[in-house]
N, C-alpha and C positions, 0 to 999 in steps of 0.2 A: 613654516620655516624649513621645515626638511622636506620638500619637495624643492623649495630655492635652491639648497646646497645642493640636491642632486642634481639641479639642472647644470647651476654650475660646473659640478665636477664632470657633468658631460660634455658640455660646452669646450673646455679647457683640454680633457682628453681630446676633441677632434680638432683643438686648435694651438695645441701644444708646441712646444721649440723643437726642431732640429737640430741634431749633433752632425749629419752628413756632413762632411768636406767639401766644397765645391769643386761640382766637378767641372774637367778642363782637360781636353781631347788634348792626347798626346803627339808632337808635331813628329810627320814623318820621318822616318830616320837617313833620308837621304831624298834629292831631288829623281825624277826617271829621266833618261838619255833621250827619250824619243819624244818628249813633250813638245818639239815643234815638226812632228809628222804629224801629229795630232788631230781630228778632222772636230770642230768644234759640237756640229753638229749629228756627231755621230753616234748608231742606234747599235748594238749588238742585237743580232736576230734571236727570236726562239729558235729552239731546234728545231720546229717541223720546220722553220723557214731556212735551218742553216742546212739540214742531213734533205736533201732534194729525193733519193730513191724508196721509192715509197715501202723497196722488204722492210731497209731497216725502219722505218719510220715505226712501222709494224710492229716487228722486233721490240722499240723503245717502249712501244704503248703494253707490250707483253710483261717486259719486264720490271716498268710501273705500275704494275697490278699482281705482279707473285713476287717480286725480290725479295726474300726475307731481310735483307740489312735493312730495308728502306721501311718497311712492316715494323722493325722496332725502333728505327727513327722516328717515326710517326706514333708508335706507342710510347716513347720517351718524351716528344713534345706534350701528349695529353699528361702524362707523370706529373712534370712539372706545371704545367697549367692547374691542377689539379692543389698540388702543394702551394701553388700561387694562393688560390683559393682560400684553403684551410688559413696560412697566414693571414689574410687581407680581413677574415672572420672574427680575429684576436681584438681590431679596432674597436669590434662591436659589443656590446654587454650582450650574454647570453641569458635568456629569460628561461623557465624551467618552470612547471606545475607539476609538484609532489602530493602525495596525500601519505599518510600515514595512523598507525593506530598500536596502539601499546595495552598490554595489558599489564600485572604486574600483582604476584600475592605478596602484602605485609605477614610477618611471621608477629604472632601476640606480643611478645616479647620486646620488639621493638616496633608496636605500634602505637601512635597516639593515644587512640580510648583504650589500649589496654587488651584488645581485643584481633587476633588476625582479621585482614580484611582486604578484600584484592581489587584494586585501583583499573580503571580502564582512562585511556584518552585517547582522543581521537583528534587530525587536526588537518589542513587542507591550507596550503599556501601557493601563490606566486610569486615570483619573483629572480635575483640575480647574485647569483654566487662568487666571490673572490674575483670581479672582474677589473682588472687593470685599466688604472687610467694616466695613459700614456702622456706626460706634464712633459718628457724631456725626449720623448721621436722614439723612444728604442723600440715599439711593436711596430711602427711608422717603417723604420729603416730597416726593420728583417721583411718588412711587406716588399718595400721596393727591392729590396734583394731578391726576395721570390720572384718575383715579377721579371726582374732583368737575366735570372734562370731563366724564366721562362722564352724570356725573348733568344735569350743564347741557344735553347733548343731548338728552335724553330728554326734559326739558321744554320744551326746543327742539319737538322732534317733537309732544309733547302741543297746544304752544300752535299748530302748523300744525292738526293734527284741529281742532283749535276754530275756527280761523279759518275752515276749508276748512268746516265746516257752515253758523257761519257766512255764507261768501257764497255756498254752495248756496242758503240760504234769503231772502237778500237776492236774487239773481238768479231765483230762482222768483217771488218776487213784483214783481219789476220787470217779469218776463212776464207773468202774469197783470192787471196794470197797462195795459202797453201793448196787448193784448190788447184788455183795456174799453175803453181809448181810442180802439182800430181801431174798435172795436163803434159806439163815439159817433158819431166822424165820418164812417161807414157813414151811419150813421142820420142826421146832423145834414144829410149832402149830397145823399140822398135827399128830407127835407124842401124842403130847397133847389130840386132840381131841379122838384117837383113845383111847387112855388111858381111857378115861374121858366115853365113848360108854360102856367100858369093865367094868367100875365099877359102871355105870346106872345097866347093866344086874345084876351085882353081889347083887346091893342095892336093886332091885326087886324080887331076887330069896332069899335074906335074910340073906346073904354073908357078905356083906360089906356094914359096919358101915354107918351113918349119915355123920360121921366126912370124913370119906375116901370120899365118894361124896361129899363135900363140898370141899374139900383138892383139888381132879381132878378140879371141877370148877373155885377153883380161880386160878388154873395155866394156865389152859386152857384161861380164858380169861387176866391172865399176858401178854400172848402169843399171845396176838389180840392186845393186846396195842403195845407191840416191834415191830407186825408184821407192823402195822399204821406207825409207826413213823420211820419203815424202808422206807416203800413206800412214805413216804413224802421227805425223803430224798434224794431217785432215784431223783424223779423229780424235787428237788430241784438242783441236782447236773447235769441233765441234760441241764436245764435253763440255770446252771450257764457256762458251756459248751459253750450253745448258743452264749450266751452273747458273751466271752472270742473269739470264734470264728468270731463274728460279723456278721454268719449266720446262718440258719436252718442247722442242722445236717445234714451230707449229707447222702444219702441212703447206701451209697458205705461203709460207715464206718462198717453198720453190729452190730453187738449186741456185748457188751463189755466182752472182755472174762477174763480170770482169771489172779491173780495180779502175777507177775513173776519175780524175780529180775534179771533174764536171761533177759530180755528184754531191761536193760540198759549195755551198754561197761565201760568194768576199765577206773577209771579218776586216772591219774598221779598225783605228788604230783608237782609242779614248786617250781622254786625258788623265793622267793620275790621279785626282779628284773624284775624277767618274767611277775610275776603276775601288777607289775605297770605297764607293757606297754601294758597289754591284758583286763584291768580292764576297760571299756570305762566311767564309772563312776569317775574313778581316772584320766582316759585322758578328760575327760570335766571337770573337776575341774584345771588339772592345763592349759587346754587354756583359762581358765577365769580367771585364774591368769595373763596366759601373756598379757590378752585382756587389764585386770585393770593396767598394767606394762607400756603398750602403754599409755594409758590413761594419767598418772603423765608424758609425754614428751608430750603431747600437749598443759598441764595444764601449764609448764613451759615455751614453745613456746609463747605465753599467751603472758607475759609478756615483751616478745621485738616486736621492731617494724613489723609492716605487711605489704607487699607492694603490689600495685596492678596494674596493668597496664589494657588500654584501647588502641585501634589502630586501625583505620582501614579507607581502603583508596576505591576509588568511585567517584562516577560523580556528581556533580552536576549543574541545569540547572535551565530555566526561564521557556522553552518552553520541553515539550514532545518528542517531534520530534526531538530535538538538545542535548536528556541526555546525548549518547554516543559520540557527536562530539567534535569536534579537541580544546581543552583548556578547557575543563569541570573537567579536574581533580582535584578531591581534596583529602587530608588525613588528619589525624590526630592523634596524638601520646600523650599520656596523662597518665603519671605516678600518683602514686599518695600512699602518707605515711600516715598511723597510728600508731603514740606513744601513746603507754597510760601514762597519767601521774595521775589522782585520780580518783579512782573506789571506794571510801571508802573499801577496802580490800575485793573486791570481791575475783579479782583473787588470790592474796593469800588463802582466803577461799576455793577456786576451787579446788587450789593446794593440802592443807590439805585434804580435801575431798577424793579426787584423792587417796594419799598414804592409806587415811584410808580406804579407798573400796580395794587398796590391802592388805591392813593386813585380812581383813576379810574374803581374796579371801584364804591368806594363811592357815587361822584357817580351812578353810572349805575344803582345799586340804589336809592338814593332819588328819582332819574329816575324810574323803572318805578314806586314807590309812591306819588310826587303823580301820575301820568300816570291811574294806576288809581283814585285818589278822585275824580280830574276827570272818568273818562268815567263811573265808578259816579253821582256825585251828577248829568252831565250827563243820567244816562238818569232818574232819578229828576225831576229837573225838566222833563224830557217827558213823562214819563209824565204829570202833573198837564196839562199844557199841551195835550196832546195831544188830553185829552180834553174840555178844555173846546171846543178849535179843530173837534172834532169836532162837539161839538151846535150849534156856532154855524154851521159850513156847515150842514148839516141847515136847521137856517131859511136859511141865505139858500137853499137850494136850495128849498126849498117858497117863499118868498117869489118869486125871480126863476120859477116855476111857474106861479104866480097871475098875474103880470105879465103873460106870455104868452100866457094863455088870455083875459085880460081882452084886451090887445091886437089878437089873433087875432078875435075877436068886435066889437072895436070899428070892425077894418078893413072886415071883414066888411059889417058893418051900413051900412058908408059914411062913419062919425064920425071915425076918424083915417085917417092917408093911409099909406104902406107903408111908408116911412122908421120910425116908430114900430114896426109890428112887426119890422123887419129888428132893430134895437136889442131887441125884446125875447128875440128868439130868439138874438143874441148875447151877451145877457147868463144866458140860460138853459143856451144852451154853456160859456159861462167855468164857471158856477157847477157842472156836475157834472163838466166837469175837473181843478177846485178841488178836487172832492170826491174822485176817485179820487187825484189827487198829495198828498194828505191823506193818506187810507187807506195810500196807499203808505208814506208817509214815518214815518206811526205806527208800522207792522210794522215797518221797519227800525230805527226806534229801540227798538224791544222786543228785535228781534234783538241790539242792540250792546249793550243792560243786559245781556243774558243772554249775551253775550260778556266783558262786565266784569266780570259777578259771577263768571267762569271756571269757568261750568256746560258741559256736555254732555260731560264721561267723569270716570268714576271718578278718585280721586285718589290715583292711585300713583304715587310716584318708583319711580327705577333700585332693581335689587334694594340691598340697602345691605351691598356685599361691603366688606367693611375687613380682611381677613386678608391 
């Protein structure tokens, strides 16, 4: 007969009720404007196939292998997988083999015969200790809780790789950026000084004004300040490289070459649909919702009874020598209930609690989905922008070109005075500055669409264990 009950009450714990609320994905909190540029069947690339230049490719592969943030994402995902674990262990009766052995002196006094006399026993059991048997879901629903931690880290981790490529690729091209810059004001303060030599001779042979050498001077040394605070910049953006990689630049990397929008693959436009399930930011927001959904079914579990049983059967003896012999057997079976009846409104508070950690889980899952059509449609309306702001420096860069060769010649000749070329050659610097902080700014916005579109690795959540 008590091998029945216990079957039963095993039975019953793996097949008990659920208090979970069903769950029911929350509708997004607005339509996207671009759903019919849409291309149905469209793929977002990995990064090797999106970042084409094989440094950075290189670079990426560096710094997926030292980045420390990404080292304890990945040490946060096993955490939780880990506590998944230990939870999902609770469904199970834990068995345990004890042995034990007492000894024990009666004082005369209060002994039976009248005489001190010192008691040995000895005794050797298996079996299961205070194990809960879950009738109403609540070790069930703190399991799937764990569990959809679990998954939430994972996309945790996922959305770090994305970010961490990412700002490899943002920070490569800020190098190679400031890079061009150093290259300019190399170049721009060398014109300068060369300038600055020709009207020393002109100011000594009695040519050219005070004012004219004074004029060459202070551009010349304009042209030492920019060239400074280009080169502070190099190496500031080198550092920052550093950094973002997690180690010394590799040798292999090479000197950073010129900024090239060739360098990155067409990003597709997805549907909004696509983009929630590829979003890993939007997919750990809504397993944190399911996590806090499990949560109100344990809260509720709570509040009926708990049962738990003890069992377990074994020898017990006087003598060492006689544990395992013939009538030593012993067992015992020992159920045992918890009602709650006054908690001064704990668990009700629990309860409460519980639902309000998911409303909060919901505010912050439709956070992550307008956050992700704002920066999708932001990249999409650079991308247009971008490229118009592109052909238009382009002209003004050939126009301020013409400027300065026209002015260059006209000083030349005698016809305008130096003031005028100094203006033209500063307007010929702004304008291919223009151009590279252009160039730069477009790559990065291509980078953040194709961080929006939640491209660069496969789309795998956690394994999807539910047992």
């Amino acid at each position: 007969m008590k091998y029945n009950l216990l079957t039963l009450a095993l039975l019953a714990g793996l097949t008990g009720c659920s208090m979970v609320p069903k769950y029911e994905q929350p509708a997004a909190p607005f339509a996207a404007s671009w759903e019919q540029q849409a291309n149905q069947t469209a793929q977002v690339p990995q990064w090797q196939q999106f970042f084409r230049d094989q440094q950075l490719q290189m670079l990426i592969n560096t710094a997926l292998e030292h980045n420390r943030d990404l080292r304890v994402a990945a040490l946060n995902t096993e955490a939780f997988r880990a506590q998944y674990r230990i939870q999902r262990s609770e469904l199970f009766p834990s068995i345990d083999a004890s042995g034990t052995g007492a000894h024990q002196r009666v004082p005369r006094k209060v002994s039976a015969t009248g005489e001190a006399q010192t008691t040995h026993q000895y005794s050797a059991a298996v079996g299961l200790n205070a194990w809960e048997v879950d009738f109403f879901g609540r070790i069930r629903s703190l399991k799937d809780q764990a569990l959809q931690n679990y998954f939430a880290s994972a996309q945790a981790q996922r959305s770090a790789e994305l970010s961490l490529v990412a700002s490899v690729a943002m920070a490569w091209f800020t190098l190679q950026a400031d890079q061009a810059s150093l290259q300019l004001a190399d170049a721009t303060l060398q014109t300068y000084e060369d300038s600055q030599r020709l009207i020393e001779l002109s100011h000594d042979a009695g040519i050219a004004s005070a004012l004219e050498l004074q004029q060459a001077r202070t551009a010349t040394d304009g042209a030492r300040v920019v060239q400074a605070q280009a080169s502070r910049n190099l190496a500031q953006s080198r550092n920052a490289l550093q950094l973002v990689l997690g180690t010394s630049l590799p040798e292999q990397a090479g000197t950073p070459g010129e900024l090239d929008s060739a360098s990155l693959a067409e990003l597709p436009v997805l549907l909004p649909s696509e983009l929630l399930q590829r979003r890993p930011d939007i997919m750990h927001a809504e397993h944190q919702l399911k996590a806090a959904n499990a949560n109100i079914g344990a809260a509720r579990a709570a509040f009926f009874p708990s049962i738990s049983l003890t069992a377990t059967a074994g020898s017990l003896s006087g003598e060492l020598s006689d544990l395992f012999g013939s009538g030593t057997g012993t067992w015992l079976f020992q159920p045992q209930i918890h009602l709650p009846i006054f908690n001064a409104g704990r668990l009700k508070a629990n309860l409460e609690y519980s639902e309000i950690q998911k409303d909060i889980h919901v505010a912050q899952y439709e956070k992550a989905i307008q956050t992700a059509f704002q920066e999708v449609a932001d990249g999409l309306v650079a991308r247009k922008t971008y490229a118009d702001q592109l052909a238009a420096q382009e002209q003004l860069l050939a126009s301020s070109q013409a400027y300065l060769e026209l002015a260059d010649r006209r000083y030349r000749e005698g016809i305008d005075n130096q003031l005028t070329l100094l203006d033209a050659q500063r307007l010929n610097f702004n304008a291919k500055q223009q151009k590279i902080n252009t160039q730069l700014a477009h790559l990065i916005s291509e980078v953040n669409l194709f961080k929006a579109l939640g491209g660069g690795f496969d789309n795998q959540a956690a394994p999807q264990q539910t047992n």
